[in-house]
C-alpha positions in Angstrom: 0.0 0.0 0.0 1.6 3.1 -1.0 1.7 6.2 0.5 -1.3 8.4 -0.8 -3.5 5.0 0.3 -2.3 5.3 3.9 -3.1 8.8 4.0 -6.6 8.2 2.2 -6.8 5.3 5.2 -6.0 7.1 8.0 -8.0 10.6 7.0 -11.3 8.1 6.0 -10.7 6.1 9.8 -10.9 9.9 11.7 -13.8 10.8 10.1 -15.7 7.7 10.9 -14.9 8.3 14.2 -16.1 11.5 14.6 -19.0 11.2 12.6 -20.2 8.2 14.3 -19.0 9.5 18.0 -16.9 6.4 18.1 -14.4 4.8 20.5 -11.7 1.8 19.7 -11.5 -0.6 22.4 -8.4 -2.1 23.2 -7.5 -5.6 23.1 -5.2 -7.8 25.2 -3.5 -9.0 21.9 -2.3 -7.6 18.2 -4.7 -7.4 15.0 -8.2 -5.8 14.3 -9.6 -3.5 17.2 -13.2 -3.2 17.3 -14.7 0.6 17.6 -17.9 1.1 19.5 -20.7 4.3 19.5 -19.1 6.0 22.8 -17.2 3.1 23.6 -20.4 1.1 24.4 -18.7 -2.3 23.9 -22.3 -3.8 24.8 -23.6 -3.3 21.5 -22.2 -4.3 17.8 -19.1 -3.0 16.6 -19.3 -0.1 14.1 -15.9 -1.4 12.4 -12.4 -3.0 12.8 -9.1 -0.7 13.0 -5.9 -2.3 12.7 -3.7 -2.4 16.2 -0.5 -1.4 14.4 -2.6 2.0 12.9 -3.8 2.8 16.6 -0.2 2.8 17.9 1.4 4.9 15.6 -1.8 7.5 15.4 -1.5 7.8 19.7 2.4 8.2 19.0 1.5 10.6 16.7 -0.9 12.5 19.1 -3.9 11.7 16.5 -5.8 9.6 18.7 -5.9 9.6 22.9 -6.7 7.3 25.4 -9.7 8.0 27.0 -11.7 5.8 30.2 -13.9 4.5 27.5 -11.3 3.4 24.5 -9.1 5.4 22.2 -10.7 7.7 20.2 -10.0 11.5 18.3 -7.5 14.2 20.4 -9.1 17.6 21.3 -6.7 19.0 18.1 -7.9 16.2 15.7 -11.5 16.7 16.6 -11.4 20.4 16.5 -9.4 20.5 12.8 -12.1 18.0 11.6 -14.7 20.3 12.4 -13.6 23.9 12.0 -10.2 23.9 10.1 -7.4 25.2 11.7 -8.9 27.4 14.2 -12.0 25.5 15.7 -13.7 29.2 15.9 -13.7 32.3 14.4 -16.5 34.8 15.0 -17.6 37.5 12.6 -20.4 39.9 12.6 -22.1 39.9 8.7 -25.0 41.6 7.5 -27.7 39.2 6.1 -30.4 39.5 4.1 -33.6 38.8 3.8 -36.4 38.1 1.2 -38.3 41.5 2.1 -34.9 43.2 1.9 -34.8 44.3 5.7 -30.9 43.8 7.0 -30.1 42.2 10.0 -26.8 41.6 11.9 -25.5 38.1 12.7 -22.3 36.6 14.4 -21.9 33.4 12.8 -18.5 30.7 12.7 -16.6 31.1 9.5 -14.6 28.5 9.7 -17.7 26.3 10.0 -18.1 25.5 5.8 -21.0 23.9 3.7 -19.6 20.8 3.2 -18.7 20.2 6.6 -22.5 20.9 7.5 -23.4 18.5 4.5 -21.4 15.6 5.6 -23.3 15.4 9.0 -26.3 15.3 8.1 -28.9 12.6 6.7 -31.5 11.9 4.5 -35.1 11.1 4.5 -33.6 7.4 4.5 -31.3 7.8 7.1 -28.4 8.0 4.8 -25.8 10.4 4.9 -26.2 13.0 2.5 -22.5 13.1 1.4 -20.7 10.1 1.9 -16.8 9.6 2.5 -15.7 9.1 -0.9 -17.3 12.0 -1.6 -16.4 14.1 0.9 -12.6 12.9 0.8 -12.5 13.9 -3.3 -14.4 17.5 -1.9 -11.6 18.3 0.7 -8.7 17.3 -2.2 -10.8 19.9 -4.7 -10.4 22.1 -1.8 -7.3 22.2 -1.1 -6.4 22.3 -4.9 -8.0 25.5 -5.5 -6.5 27.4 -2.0 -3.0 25.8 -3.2 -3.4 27.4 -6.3 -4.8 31.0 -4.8 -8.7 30.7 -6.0 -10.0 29.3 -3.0 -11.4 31.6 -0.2 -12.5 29.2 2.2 -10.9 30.3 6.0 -7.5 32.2 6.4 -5.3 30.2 6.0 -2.9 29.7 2.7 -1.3 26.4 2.1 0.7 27.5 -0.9 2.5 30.5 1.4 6.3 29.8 3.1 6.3 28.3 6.0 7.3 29.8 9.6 9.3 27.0 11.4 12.0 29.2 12.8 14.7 29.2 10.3 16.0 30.9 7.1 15.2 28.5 4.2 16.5 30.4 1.4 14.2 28.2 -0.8 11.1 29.0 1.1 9.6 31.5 -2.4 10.5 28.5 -4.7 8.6 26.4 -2.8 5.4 28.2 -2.7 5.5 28.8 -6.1 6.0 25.1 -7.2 3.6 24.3 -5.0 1.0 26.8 -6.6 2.4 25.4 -10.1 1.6 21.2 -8.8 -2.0 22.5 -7.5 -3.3 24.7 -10.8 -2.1 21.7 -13.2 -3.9 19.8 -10.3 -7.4 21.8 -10.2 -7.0 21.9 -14.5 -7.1 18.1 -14.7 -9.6 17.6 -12.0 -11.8 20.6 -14.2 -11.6 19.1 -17.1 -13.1 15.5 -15.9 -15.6 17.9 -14.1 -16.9 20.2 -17.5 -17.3 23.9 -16.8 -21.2 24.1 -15.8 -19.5 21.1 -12.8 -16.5 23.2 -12.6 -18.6 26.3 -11.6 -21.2 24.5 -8.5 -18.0 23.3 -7.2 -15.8 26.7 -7.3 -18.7 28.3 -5.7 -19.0 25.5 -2.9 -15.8 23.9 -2.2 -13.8 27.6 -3.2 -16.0 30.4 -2.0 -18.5 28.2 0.5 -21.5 29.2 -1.3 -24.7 28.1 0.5 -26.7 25.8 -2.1 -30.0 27.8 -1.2 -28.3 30.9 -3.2 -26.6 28.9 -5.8 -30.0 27.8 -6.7 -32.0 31.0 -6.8 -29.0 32.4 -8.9 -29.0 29.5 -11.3 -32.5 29.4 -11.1 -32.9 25.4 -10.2 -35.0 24.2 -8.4 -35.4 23.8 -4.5 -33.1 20.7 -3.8 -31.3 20.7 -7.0 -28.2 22.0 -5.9 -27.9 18.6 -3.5 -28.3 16.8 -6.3 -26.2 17.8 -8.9 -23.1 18.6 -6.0 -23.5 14.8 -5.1 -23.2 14.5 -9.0 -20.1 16.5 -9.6 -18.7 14.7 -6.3 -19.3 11.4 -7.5 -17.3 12.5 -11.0 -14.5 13.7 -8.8 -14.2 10.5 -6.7 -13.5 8.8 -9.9 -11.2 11.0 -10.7 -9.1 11.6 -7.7 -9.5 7.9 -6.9 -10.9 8.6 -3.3 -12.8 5.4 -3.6 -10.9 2.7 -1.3 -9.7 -0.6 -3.7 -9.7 2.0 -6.8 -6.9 3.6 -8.1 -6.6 6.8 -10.1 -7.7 6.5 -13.4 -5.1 6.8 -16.4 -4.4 10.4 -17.3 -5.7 9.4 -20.8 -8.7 8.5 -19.9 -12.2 10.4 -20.0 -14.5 10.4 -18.3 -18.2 11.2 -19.6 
């Protein structure tokens, strides 16, 4: 398994475990660790997560014991939810349909697809699911890397502050704005533009899908349902799907 799998792996494991509140409980001996809802060991397991994984994400400060089992550090769960501040509070002006303004304080870092990916259906079903959310983050994180996106504060693609010279540093951001627009290109073209465009507005500017609609004029609920679309194109694309690798770069997708 190569390293973009184990990454794929270990980001997919976190996110089951904070989406389903979920504890790993330890076992006596090596091999396949059972994980619980709140560590409840009384009813069925959720899933099974490797011992070997568990060790090296509580080295790495990923995971933490807890009374109940192992499950997400405070720092984990926060940058799951909320990015790389877990709040930050803004006063906006809001409108309504009658026109009338009204002030609100509201979380920024808080974005739609993080809102998407907890909720459910009518069926009980998760709107979004983890293929699809893992392809939305990568689409993200292409267009900040790249300077389009204006989701949060922060800017991957700038030098980073570690407390020495690196006389490199410039280079380094610009290569790495170079690697994410050839990046966000390839992942465009598999998309189309009218794709393209829903998912600039969502993943890059964190467009509600209540506006995108009543500026594309779609119906109510078509937003959901073409985002899901243009999500399942880019999990094919980016390969987010675990067991399926990234498709050949001369191959197209319809």
């Amino acid at each position: 398994m190569n390293a973009q799998s184990d990454r794929l792996r270990t980001e997919q494991l976190l996110r089951s475990l904070l989406r389903s509140d979920a504890l790993i409980q330890r076992q006596s001996i090596p091999g396949d660790w059972p994980a619980f809802i709140r560590g409840d060991h009384r009813k069925r397991p959720l899933f099974w997560v490797n011992s070997a994984d568990v060790d090296a994400l509580l080295s790495d400060k990923v995971l933490a014991n807890t009374p109940k089992g192992v499950g997400l550090s405070g720092t984990t769960r926060r940058r799951l939810l909320h990015g790389a501040s877990d709040r930050e509070i803004e006063t906006r002006t809001e409108f309504v349909p009658s026109g009338v303004e009204r002030p609100v304080r509201r979380n920024v870092r808080g974005t739609v697809l993080q809102r998407l990916s907890h909720r459910r259906g009518q069926d009980r079903e998760r709107l979004l699911n983890e293929a699809q959310v893992t392809a939305a983050h990568r689409y993200t994180q292409d267009l900040l890397k790249s300077g389009e996106g204006h989701v949060g504060t922060t800017d991957p693609s700038a030098p980073k502050v570690d407390g020495t010279r690196r006389h490199d540093a410039a280079e380094r951001a610009a290569l790495t704005r170079i690697d994410a627009n050839r990046s966000l290109q390839s992942a465009r073209d598999a998309l189309g533009p009218d794709l393209s465009r829903l998912l600039n507005a969502v993943c890059g500017a964190n467009e509600r899908l209540e506006a995108i609609e009543r500026a594309e004029n779609w119906s109510r609920g078509t937003g959901l349902a073409i985002l899901r679309m243009a999500l399942d194109r880019l999990t094919l694309h980016y390969g987010t799907v675990p067991g399926q690798s990234h498709p050949r770069s001369d191959r197209v997708i319809g």
